[in-house]
C-alpha positions as CSV (number, residue, x, y, z in Angstrom):
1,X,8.6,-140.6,-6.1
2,X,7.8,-139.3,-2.4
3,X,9.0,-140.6,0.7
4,X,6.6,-140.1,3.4
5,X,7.0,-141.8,6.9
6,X,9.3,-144.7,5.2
7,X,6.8,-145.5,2.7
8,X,7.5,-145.1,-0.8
9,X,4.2,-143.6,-2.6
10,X,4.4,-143.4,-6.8
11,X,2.5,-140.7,-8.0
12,X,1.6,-140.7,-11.6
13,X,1.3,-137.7,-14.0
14,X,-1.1,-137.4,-16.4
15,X,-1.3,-135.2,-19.6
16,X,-4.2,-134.2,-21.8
17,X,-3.5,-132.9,-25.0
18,X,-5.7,-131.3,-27.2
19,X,-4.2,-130.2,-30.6
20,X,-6.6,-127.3,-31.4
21,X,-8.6,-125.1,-29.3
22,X,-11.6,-124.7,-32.1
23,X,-13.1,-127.0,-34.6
24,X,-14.9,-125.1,-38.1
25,X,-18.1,-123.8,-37.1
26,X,-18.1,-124.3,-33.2
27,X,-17.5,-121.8,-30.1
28,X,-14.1,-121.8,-28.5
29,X,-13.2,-125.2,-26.8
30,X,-16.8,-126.2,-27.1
31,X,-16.1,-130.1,-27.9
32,X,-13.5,-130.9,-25.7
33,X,-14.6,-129.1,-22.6
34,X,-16.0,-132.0,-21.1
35,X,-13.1,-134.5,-22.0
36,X,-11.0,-131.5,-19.8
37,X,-13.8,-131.7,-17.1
38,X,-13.7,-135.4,-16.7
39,X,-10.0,-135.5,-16.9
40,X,-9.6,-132.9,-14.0
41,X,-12.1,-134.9,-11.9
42,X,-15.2,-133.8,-10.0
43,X,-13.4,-132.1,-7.3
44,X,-13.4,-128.0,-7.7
45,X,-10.4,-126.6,-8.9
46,X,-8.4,-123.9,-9.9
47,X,-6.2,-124.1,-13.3
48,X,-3.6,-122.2,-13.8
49,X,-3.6,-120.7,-17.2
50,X,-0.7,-120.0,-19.4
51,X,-2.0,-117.2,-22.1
52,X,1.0,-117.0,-24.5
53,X,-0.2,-118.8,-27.7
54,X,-3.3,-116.1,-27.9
55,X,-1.0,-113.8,-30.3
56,X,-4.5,-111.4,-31.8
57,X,-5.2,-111.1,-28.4
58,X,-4.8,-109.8,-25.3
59,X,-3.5,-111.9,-21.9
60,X,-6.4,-110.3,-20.4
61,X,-9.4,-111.4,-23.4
62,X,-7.9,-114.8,-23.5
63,X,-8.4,-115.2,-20.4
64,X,-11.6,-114.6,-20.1
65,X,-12.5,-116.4,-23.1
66,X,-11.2,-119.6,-21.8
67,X,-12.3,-118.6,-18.1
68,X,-16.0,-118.4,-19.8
69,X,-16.1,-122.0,-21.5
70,X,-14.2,-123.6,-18.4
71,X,-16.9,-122.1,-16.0
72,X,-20.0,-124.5,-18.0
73,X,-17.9,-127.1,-16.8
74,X,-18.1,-125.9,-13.2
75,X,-14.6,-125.2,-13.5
76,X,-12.1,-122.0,-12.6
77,X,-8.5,-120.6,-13.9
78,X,-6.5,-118.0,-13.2
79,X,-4.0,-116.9,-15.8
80,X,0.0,-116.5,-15.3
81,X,0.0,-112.8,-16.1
82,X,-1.9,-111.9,-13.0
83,X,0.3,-112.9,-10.9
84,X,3.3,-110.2,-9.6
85,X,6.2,-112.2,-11.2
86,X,4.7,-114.8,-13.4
87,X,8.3,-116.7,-13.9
C-alpha cells in the first residue's frame, strides 16, 4: 500500500513463472518469449537479470544469451553482476 496526498493507492504485484528456460529441440526461451513480452507490456524496459542458475556458464555468456532472445521482443536486461556491489 502507498499513501500519496491522503489517498490510499493498492498496487498489485504480479509474477510470471516459467518452469524451464528450453523445451527439446527449440532455441533458448524461444516459446515463452512472447508470453514475457506481453506480460511486461508494450512500454520499453529494462530487466534486471539475475544470472545464478546458468552453472556451465559464465555470468557474462548467460547474459548475453538471454539479452539476445529478449531483444526479438524489443526488450533489454542488464544482469546483476555488472553492477559494483550486486547485493
Amino acid at each position: 500500500m502507498i499513501l500519496l496526498k491522503e489517498t490510499l493507492i493498492e498496487r498489485t504485484m504480479r509474477l510470471l513463472l516459467i518452469s524451464n528456460s528450453t523445451n527439446a529441440g527449440e532455441a533458448y526461451l524461444d516459446y515463452p518469449k512472447h508470453n514475457i513480452a506481453e506480460f511486461l507490456g508494450k512500454k520499453q524496459v529494462k530487466c534486471l537479470f539475475i544470472p545464478y542458475a546458468g552453472v556451465t556458464i559464465s555470468f557474462e555468456e548467460y547474459e548475453k544469451r538471454v539479452n539476445d532472445r529478449f531483444w526479438e521482443v524489443g526488450l533489454d536486461i542488464i544482469s546483476i553482476h555488472n553492477f559494483e556491489d550486486p547485493v
